[in-house]
KOLKENU-617611 format. One record per residue (C-alpha): x, y, z. Coordinates in pm, 1 decimal, m for minus. Example, Ala and Ser with C-alpha at 12.3 -4.5 7.8 and 13.67 -1.06 7.14 Angstrom:
2
<<1230.0 m450.0 780.0>>
<<1367.0 m106.0 714.0>>
//
This chain:
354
<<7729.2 9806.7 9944.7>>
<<7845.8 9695.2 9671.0>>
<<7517.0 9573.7 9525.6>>
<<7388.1 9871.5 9547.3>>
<<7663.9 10118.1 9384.8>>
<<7607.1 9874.3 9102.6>>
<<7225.1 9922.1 9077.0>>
<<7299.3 10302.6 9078.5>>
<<7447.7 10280.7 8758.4>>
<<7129.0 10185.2 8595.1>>
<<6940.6 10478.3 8753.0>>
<<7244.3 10725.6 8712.7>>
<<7187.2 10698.2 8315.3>>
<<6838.0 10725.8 8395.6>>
<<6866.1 11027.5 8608.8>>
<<7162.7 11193.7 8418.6>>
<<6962.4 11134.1 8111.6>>
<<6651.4 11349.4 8296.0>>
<<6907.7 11632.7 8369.1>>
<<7048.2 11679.2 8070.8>>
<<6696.9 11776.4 7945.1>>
<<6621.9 12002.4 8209.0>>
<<6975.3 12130.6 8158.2>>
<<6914.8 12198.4 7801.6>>
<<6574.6 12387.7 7879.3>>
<<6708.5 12580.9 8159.5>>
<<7017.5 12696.7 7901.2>>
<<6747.1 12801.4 7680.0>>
<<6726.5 13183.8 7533.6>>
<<6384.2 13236.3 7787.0>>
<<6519.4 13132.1 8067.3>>
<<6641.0 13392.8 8298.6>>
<<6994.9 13388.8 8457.5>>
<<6963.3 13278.4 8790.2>>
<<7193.0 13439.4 9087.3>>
<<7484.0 13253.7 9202.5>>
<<7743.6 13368.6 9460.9>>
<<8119.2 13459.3 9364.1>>
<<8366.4 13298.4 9565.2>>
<<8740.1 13210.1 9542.1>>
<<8881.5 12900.3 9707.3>>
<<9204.3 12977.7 9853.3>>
<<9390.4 12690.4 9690.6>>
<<9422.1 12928.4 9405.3>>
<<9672.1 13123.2 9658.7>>
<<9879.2 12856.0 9803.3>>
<<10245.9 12986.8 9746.0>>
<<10119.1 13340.5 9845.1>>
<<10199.9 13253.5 10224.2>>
<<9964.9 13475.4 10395.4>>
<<9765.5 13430.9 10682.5>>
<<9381.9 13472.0 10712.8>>
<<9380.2 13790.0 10786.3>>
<<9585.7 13901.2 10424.2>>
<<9349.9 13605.6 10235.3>>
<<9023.2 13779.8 10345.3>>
<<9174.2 14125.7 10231.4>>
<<9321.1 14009.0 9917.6>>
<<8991.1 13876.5 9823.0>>
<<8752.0 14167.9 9965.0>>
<<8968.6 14390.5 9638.8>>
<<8895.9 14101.0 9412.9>>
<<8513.6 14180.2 9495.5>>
<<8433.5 13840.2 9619.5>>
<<8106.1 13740.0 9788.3>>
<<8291.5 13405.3 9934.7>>
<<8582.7 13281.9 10039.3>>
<<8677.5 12931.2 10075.1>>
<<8922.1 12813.5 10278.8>>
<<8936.9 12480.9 10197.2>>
<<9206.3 12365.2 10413.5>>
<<9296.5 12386.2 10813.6>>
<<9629.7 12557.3 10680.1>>
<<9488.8 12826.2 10522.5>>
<<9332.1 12952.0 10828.2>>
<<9641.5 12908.1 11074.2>>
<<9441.4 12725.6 11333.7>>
<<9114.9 12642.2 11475.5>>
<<9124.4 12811.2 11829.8>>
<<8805.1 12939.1 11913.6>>
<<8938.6 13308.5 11938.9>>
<<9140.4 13292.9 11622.7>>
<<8794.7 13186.1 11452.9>>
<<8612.6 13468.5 11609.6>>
<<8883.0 13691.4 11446.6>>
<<8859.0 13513.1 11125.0>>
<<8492.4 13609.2 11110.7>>
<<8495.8 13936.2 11237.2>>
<<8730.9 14046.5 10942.9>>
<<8526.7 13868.7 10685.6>>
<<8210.2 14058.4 10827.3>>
<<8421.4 14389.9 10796.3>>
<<8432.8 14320.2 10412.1>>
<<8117.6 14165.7 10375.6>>
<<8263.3 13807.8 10288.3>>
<<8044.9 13463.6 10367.4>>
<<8304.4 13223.9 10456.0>>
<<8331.5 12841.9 10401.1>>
<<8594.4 12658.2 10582.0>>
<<8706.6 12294.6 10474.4>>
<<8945.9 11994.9 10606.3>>
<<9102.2 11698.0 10408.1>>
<<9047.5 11345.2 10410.7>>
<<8791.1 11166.9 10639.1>>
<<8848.6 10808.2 10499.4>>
<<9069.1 10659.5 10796.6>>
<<9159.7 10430.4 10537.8>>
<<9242.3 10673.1 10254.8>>
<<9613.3 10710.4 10176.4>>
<<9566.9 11111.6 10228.9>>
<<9401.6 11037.6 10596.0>>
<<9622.8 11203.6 10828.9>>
<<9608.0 10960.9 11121.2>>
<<9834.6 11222.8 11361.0>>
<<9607.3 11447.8 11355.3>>
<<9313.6 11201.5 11543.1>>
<<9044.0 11017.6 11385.7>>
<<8817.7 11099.6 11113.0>>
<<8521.2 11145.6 11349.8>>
<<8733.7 11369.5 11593.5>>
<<8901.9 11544.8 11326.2>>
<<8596.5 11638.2 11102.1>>
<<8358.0 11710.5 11477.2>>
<<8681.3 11962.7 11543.2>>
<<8619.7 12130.1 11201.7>>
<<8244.5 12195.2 11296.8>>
<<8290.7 12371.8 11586.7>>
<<8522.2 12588.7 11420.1>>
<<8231.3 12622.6 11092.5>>
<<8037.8 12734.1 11373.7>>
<<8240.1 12984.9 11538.4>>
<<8332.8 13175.7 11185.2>>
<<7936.0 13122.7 11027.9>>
<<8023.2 12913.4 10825.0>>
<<7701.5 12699.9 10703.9>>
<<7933.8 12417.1 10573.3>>
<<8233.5 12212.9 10596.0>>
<<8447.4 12108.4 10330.6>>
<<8635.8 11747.7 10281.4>>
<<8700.5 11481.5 10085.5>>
<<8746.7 11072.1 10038.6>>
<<9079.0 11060.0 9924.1>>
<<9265.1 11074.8 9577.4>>
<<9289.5 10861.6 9304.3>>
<<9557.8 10638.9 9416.4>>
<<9214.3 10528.8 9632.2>>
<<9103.3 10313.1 9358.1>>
<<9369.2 10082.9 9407.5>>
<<9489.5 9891.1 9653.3>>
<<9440.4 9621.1 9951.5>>
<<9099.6 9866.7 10073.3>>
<<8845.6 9868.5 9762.9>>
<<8672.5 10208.7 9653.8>>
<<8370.3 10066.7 9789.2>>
<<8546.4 10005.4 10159.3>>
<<8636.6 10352.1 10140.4>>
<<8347.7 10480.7 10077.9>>
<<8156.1 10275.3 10343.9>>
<<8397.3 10424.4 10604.5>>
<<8380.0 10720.8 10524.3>>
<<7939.6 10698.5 10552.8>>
<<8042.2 10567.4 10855.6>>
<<8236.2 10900.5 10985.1>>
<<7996.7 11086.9 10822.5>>
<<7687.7 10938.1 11023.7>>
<<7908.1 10955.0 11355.8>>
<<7889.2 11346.6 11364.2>>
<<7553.3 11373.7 11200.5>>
<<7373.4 11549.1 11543.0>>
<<7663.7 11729.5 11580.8>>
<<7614.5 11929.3 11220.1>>
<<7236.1 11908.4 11255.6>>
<<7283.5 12051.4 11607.6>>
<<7510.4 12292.1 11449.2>>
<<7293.3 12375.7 11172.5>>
<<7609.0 12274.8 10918.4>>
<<7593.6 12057.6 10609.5>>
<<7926.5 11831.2 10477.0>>
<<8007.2 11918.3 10164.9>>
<<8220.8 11584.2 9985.5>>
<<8455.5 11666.2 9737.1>>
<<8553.4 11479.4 9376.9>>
<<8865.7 11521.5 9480.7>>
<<9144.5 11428.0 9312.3>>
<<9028.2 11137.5 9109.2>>
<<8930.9 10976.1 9425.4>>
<<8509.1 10962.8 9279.8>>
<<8333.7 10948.8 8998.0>>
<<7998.9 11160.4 9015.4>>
<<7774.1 10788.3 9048.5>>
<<8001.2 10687.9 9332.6>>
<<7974.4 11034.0 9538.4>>
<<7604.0 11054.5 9485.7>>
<<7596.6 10704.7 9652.7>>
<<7828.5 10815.2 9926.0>>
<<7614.8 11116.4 10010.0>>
<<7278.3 10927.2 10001.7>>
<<7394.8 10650.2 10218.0>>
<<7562.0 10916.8 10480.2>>
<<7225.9 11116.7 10440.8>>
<<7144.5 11383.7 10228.4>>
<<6966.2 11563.9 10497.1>>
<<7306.0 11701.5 10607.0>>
<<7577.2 11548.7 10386.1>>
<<7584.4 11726.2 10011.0>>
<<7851.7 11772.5 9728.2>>
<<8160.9 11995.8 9688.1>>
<<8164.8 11990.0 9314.6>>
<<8525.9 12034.3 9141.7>>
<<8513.1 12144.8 8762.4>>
<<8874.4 12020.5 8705.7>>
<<8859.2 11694.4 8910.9>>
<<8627.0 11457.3 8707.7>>
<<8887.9 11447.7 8379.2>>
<<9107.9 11307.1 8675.6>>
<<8875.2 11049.1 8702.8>>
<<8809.5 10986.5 8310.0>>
<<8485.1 11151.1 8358.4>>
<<8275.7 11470.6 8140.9>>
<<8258.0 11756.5 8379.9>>
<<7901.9 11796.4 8245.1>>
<<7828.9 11466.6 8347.0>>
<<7940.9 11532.3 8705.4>>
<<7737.9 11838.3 8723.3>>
<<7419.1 11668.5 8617.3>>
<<7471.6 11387.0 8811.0>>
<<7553.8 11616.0 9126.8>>
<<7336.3 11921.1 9102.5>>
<<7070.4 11790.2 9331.0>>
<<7317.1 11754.4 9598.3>>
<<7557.0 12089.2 9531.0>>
<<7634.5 12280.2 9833.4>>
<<7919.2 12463.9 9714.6>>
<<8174.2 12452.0 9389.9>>
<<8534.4 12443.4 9306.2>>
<<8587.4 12605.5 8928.9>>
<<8886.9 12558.9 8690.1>>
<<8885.9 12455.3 8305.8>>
<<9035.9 12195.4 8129.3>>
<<9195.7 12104.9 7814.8>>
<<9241.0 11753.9 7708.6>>
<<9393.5 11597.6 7386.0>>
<<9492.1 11190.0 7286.5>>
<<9830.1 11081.3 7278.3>>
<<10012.7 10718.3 7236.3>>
<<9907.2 10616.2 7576.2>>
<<9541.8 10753.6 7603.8>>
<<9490.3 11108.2 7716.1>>
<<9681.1 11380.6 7854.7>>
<<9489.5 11635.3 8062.7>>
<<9600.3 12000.5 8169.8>>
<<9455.8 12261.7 8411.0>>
<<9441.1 12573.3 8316.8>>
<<9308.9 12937.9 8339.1>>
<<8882.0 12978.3 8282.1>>
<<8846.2 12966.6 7928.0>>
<<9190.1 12857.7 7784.8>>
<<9073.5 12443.7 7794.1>>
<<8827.4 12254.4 7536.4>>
<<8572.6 12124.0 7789.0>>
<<8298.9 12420.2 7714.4>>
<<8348.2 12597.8 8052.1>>
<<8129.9 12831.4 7941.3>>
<<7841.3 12594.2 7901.3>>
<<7881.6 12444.6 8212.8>>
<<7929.1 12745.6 8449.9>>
<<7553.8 12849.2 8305.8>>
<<7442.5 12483.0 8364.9>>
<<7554.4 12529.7 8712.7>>
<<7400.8 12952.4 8762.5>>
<<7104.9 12752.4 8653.3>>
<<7056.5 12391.0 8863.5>>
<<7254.5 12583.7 9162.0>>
<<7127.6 12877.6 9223.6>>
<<7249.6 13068.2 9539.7>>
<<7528.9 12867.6 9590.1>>
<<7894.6 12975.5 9565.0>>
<<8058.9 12954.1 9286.6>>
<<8445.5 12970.4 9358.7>>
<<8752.3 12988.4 9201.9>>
<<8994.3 12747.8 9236.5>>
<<9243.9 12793.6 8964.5>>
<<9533.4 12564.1 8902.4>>
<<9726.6 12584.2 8573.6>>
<<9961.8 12219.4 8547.0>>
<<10172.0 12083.3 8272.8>>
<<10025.7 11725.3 8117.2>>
<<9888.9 11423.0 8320.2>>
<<9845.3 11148.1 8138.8>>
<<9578.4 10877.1 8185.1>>
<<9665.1 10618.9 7955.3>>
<<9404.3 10394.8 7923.0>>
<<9505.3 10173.3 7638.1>>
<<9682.1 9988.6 7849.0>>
<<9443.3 9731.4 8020.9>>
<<9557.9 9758.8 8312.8>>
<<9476.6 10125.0 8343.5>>
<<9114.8 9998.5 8354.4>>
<<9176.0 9773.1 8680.5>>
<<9066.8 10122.0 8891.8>>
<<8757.0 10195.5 8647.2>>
<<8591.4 9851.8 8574.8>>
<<8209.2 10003.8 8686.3>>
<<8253.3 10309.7 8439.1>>
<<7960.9 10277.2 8138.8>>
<<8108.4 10283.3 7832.8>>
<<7877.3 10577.8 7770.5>>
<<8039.9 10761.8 8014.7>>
<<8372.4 10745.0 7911.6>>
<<8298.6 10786.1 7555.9>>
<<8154.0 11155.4 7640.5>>
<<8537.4 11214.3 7830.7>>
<<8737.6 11082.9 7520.6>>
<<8514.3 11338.5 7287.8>>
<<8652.0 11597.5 7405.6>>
<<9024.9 11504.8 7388.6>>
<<8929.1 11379.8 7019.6>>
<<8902.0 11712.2 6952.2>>
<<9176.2 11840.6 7129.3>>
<<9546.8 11954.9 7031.8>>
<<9856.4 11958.4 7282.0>>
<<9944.3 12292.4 7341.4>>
<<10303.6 12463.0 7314.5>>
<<10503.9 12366.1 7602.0>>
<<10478.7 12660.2 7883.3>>
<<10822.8 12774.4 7955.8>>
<<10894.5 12665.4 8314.6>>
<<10837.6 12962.0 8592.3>>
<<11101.1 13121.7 8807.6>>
<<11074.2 12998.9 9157.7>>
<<11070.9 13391.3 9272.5>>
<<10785.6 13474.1 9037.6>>
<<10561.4 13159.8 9107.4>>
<<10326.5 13344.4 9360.7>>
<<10330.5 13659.3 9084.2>>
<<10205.6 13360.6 8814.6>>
<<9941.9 13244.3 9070.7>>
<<9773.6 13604.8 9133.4>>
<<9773.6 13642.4 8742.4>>
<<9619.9 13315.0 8641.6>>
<<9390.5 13339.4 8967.6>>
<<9289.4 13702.7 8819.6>>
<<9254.9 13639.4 8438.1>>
<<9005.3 13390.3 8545.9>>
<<8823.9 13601.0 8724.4>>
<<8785.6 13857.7 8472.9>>
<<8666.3 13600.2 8222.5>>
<<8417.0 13481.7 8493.5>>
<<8296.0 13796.4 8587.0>>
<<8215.7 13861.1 8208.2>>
<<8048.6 13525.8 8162.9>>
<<7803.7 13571.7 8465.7>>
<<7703.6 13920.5 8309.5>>
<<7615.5 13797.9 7964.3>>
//
């Protein structure tokens, strides 16, 4: 397996290098805007402590064609009835829903083993997709602490192809795709292109995160080129980045407040995705710093390209740290969420219509 995530990195830089030209004449001033659908992930509403019920409302008065609930929690529970609910009020506002899980790696620190295994936990998850219409399922590997440790990235991603082809006729018989996240860190784009080819791209496709690849030292753009081919459905935040001592610190924060040309690559995406959903799934965080002139730092990454990484660090070369937000008031934390959830939105909204 290993072998072969190694000869993907040759044709990666082949194939990224094709998208980025098709990329640059689909951005051009001819080409028409393609449709894609607005979503919001409802991530962007964790402290709000509502049910499904007040999610689905909430987002029917924020106009949106999608909503993605992207964990088990969000939706309360998976009983068949509850699900039929579920549905029934999304059809009432004219929502498509997407429903997700969390880790499927069995061996992924985030794997919750109490909960069954991976191949019961994610065949569980389909039957509910089913039930609410949902044409997809949502998970992910693991985090970044994944690319360290006793199990290599490679062993995790083998075992999770291996959950992955263990349900296959049950989301073919379904009619349901798998949509893997970069979650986290947990994947470069090379590594989750290779996962979803070896699981099967006939019904195994991407969950692309905006905000997720600078996690994993990698240009969003780069993701999105890589990925495109395989996009099922998005998660969409922006990013600002800047050097410090230690390497770079990365932030979250609302659409159009980072440096890594949002703009540019939500059009990208209304261009190689068309039809899909593109969700919201705003999370505004202090500093994390990746400090990668230490050498061990590069113990998780030694199969990133230099080429790669060079396009990450050009955009915290140009970056500045930011004032220091003043820290938020634990009552008015789900207040802060709406707002940055809603200013993103706007700015969003605006985008698609230019």
């Amino acid at each position: 397996f290993a072998s072969k995530l190694q000869g993907m990195q040759r044709r990666t830089f082949l194939a990224s290098s094709l998208a980025s030209s098709a990329t640059a004449a689909l951005g051009g001033a001819s080409a028409p805007p393609a449709s894609v659908k607005f979503g919001i992930d409802l991530f962007s509403l964790r402290q709000q402590g509502w049910d499904a019920f007040q999610f689905l409302d909430y987002c029917a008065k924020q106009k949106a064609q999608v909503v993605h609930f992207s964990e088990i929690r969000f939706l309360g529970s998976l009983d068949d009835e509850h699900m039929r609910k579920v549905r029934a009020r999304a059809e009432q506002h004219g929502i498509e829903l997407e429903i997700g899980m969390r880790s499927i790696c069995p061996t992924s620190k985030a794997f919750d083993p109490s909960q069954g295994t991976a191949e019961e936990q994610l065949a569980r998850v389909i039957r509910a997709a089913s039930i609410a219409g949902s044409k997809l399922v949502r998970c992910f590997l693991g985090t970044s602490a994944d690319r360290l440790g006793e199990v290599s990235l490679d062993q995790h991603i083998s075992n999770c192809v291996k959950t992955l082809r263990a349900v296959r006729s049950r989301a073919l018989d379904a009619g349901i795709k798998i949509a893997v996240e970069n979650h986290a860190g947990d994947m470069q784009a090379r590594e989750l292109k290779m996962l979803i080819e070896e699981a099967g791209k006939d019904f195994v496709g991407a969950c692309i995160d905006s905000g997720n690849p600078v996690w994993a030292i990698e240009d969003p753009h780069l993701t999105l080129e890589v990925l495109a081919p395989y996009v099922l459905t998005s998660h969409v935040r922006d990013s600002l980045l800047w050097n410090t001592e230690q390497g770079t610190a990365v932030k979250w924060t609302r659409m159009g407040e980072g440096n890594v040309n949002i703009a540019d690559w939500v059009r990208k995406y209304r261009q190689l995705c068309p039809g899909r959903a593109l969700s919201m799934e705003i999370i505004v965080t202090g500093p994390r710093i990746f400090s990668w002139r230490d050498p061990a730092f590069w113990d998780a990454y030694r199969k990133t390209p230099a080429w790669e990484f060079s396009r990450f660090l050009a955009y915290a070369e140009k970056g500045t740290a930011p004032p220091e937000d003043p820290k938020v008031p634990k009552e008015l934390v789900a207040q802060r969420e709406r707002e940055d959830l809603e200013a993103s939105i706007a700015y969003t909204r605006k985008l698609l219509a230019s």
